[in-house]
N, C-alpha and C positions, 0 to 999 in steps of 0.2 A: 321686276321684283328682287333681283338677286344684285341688284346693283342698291338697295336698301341695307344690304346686312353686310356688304364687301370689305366695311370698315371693321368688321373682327375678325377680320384677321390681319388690318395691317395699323390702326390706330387704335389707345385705350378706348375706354366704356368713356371714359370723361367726357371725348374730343366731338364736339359738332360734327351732324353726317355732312359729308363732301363725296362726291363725284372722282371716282379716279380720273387721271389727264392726261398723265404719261409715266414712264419712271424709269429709273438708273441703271443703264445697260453694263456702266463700269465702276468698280469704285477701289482706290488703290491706296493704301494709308488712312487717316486721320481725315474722316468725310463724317459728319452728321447731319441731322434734319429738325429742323424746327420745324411742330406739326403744326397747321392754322390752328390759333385759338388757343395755344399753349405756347410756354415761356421755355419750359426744358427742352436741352436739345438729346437727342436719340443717337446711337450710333447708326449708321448707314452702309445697307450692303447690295451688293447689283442684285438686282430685281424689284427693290422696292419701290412700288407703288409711289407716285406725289400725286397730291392734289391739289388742286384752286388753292391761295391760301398758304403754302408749303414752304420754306427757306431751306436750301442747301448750303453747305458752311464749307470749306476744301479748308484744310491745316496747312502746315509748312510740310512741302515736301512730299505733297497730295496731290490728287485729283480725279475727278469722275467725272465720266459719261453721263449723257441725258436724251431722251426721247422726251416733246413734248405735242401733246397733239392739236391743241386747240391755234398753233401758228404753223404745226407741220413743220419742228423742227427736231434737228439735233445738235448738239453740240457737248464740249469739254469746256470744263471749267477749273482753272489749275488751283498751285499754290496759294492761300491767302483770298481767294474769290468766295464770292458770298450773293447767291439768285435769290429773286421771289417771284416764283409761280405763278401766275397774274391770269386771269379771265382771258385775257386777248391776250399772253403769250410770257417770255421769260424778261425782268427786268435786273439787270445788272446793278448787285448794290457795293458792289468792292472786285477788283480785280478785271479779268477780262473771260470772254466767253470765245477759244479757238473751235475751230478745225466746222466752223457750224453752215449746215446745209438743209434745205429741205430735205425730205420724205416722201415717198408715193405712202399710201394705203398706213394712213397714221389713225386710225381707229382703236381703241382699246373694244372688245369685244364684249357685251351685253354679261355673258358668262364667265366674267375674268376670275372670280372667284367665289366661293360657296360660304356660307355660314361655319363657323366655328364647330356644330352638332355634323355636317356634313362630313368634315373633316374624320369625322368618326364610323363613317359608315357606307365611305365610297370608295371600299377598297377593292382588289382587283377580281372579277368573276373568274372559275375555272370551269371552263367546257367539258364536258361528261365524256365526248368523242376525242379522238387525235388530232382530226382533221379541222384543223384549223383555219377558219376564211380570213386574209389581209384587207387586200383592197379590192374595188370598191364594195364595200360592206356597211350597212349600215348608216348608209353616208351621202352626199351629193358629192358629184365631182364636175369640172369644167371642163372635162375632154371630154369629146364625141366620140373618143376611140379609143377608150380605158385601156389600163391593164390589168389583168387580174392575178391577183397573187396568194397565195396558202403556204400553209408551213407543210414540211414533208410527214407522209406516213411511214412507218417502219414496213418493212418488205414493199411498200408500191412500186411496182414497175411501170404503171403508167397512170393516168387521168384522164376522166372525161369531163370537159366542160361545154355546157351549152348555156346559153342565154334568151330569154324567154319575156315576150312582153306581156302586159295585164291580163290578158284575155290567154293568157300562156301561148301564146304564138313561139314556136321557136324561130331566132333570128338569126341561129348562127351555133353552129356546134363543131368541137374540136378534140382531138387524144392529144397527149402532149406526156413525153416523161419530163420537162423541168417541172418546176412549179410556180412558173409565173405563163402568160400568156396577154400576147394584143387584140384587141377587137380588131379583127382586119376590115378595110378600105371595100374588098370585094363582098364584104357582109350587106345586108339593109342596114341604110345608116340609120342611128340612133337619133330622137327627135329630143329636142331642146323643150326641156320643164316634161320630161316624162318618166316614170318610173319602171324599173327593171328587175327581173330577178333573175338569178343566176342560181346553176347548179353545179357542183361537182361529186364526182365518182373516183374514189380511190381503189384502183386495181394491182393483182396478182395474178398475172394470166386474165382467163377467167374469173377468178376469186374476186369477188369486192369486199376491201375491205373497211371502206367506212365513206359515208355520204354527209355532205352536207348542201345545206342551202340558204341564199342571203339576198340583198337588195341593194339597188343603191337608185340615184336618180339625179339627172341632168339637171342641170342648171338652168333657169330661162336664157335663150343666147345673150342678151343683154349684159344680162352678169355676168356669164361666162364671160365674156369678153372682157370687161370690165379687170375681174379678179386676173386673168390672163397677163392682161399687161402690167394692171401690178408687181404679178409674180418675177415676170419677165427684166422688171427694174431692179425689184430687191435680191434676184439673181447674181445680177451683176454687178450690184452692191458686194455683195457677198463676195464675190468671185478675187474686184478689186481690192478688198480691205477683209481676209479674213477673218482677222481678230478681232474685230469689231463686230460684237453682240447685236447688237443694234439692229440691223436689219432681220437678223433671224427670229426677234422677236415681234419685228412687222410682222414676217411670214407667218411665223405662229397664228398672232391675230387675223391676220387676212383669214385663214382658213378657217380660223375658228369662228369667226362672225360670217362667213359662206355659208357653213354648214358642212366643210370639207374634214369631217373630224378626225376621219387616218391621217392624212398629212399633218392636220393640227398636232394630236399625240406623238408623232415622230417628231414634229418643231420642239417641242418641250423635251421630249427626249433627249434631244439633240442637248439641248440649253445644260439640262441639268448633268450632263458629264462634264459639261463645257465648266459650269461653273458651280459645280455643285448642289446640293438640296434648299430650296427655298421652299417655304410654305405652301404660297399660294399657287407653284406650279407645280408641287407635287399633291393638291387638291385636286386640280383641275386635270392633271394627267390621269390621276386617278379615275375621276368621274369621266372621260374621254374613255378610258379602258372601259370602265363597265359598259358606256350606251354599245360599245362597239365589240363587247363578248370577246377580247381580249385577254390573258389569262399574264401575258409576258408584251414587251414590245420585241420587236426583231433585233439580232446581233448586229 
C-alpha cells in the first residue's frame, strides 16, 4: 500500500505513478533528472529516489553515483553522460557509465517511504521512564546470540537482565554495570522464527530505580542466513570504499525489509550526518523511531 503514495514525496501530483528502482547515492555539481512522463528537468541530490522511466543528465564538470536494482547494479556517471532507467536495467544515452559493479541485497524496501500527511505525524515518541531499551527491541534480529543494549540511568550502579520465552520461561539472566550485554553461548539457545522478551532492572544498591520491558524475535534461520551474508558483503563493501554511500544504503534497506528496524534507524542515521537531511529519510527515520519507542537515536 505504501509503495502507492511513495510518489509524494519524491515526484509532482502531475507525474504517472511508478515504482521506485533505485537512486543516487552521490551527486557532485550540475546533475538533474528527467522524471518519466515529463519534459522538465529537476535538480538532483543524493538520495533521490529514480524510477522505471527516469533520465539522469551529469553537466560539465559533474558527476553522480547510482544504485540500481532491477540489474543489481552501480555505477558513476561522469561529465556530459546522460542514462535512462530502463525496466531491465541502465541504458547509456551520452557519455560513459565507470567504476560499475554488482550489488548483493539490491532491494528498495516495501516501507521506503510514507505519504506526505505521514510526514506530519511520525515524529519522535518520548518514554515516560529513563530507562531506555536499544536493542533488540521491538524488532527481529538475525543473531542467535544478541546483544542487548539500553541507555544509562542516572545513579544506577548496576542492571538486571533476564530473558524470558513465551510461556515466560526464563532463559538466561544476568547483573551487569555496562549497559550493553551478550546472550552467552552457555545459555539455552535461542530457536529461529521465535519470539522473546526481555527484561531490565535499573539498580542502586538495593534501590530500583526504573524497570523496563520489551521483545524482539528471531528470524526463520533461512533468512537469517540469507540477510547474514548479505550484511557480510556490504560490510566489506564499506570497509573497502568508505566514501561510497552506496552500500550503506543497501544496509539500510536489507534491514529494513528484514524487519531489523534498530539497525535499519542507525543506517539512516548514519546516512543523514553522512550527507545531510533528505526528506524521505528523515520520514522513514522518524517512523522507525516511533514503532521502536525511541525518544533520540545513540551518540
Amino acid at each position: 500500500m505504501l509503495r502507492s503514495v511513495v510518489l509524494g514525496l519524491f515526484i509532482s501530483l502531475a507525474a504517472p505513478a511508478a515504482e521506485p528502482a533505485g537512486l543516487l547515492s552521490m551527486v557532485a555539481g550540475n546533475v538533474q533528472l528527467v522524471r518519466a512522463g515529463q519534459k522538465t528537468p529537476v535538480e538532483a541530490r543524493a538520495a533521490d529516489i529514480v524510477s522505471v522511466g527516469d533520465r539522469l543528465l551529469v553537466g560539465k564538470g559533474s558527476e553522480a553515483s547510482f544504485l540500481y536494482c532491477p540489474d543489481q547494479k552501480a555505477g558513476k556517471l561522469g561529465a556530459g553522460g546522460e542514462v535512462l532507467f530502463e525496466a531491465a536495467g541502465v541504458r547509456v544515452l551520452k557519455g560513459k557509465v565507470t567504476e560499475e559493479r554488482k550489488v548483493p541485497a539490491c532491494r528498495l524496501p516495501t516501507h521506503l517511504a510514507l505519504s506526505a500527511a505521514s510526514l506530519q505525524q511520525s515524529g519522535m515518541t518520548r518514554l515516560r521512564g529513563d530507562l531506555l531499551l536499544r536493542s533488540p527491541s521491538r524488532t527481529n534480529t538475525a543473531d542467535a546470540q544478541p546483544v542487548f543494549r539500553w541507555g544509562p540511568v542516572e545513579r544506577a550502579t548496576a542492571y538486571d537482565i533476564k530473558v524470558l520465552d513465551r510461556e515466560e520461561r526464563v532463559q538466561w539472566r544476568q547483573t551487569v554495570s555496562s549497559t550493553e550485554a551478550r546472550y552467552p553461548a552457555t545459555a539455552p539457545p535461542l530457536v529461529w522464527g521465535q519470539k522473546y522478551w526481555w527484561r531490565l532492572t535499573a539498580r542502586n544498591g538495593e534501590d530500583t530505580l526504573d524497570e523496563a520491558a520489551s521483545y524482539f524475535q528471531l528470524l526463520p534461520a533461512d533468512q537469517a542466513e540469507r540477510v547474514r551474508s548479505a550484511e557480510r558483503n556490504l560490510l566489506a563493501m564499506i570497509q573497502n570504499d568508505p566514501a561510497d554511500n552506496g552500500p550503506r544504503f543497501l544496509l539500510a534497506f536489507l534491514y529494513d525489509e528484514s524487519g531489523i528496524l534498530d539497525e535499519a534507524a542507525r543506517c539512516y542515521g548514519e546516512l543523514t550526518k553522512r550527507m545531510g537531511t533528505q526528506q524521505w529519510i528523515e520520514v522513514r527515520l522518524n517512523e522507525l523511531m516511533r514503532k521502536l519507542g525511541w525518544d533520540r537515536l545513540e551518540n
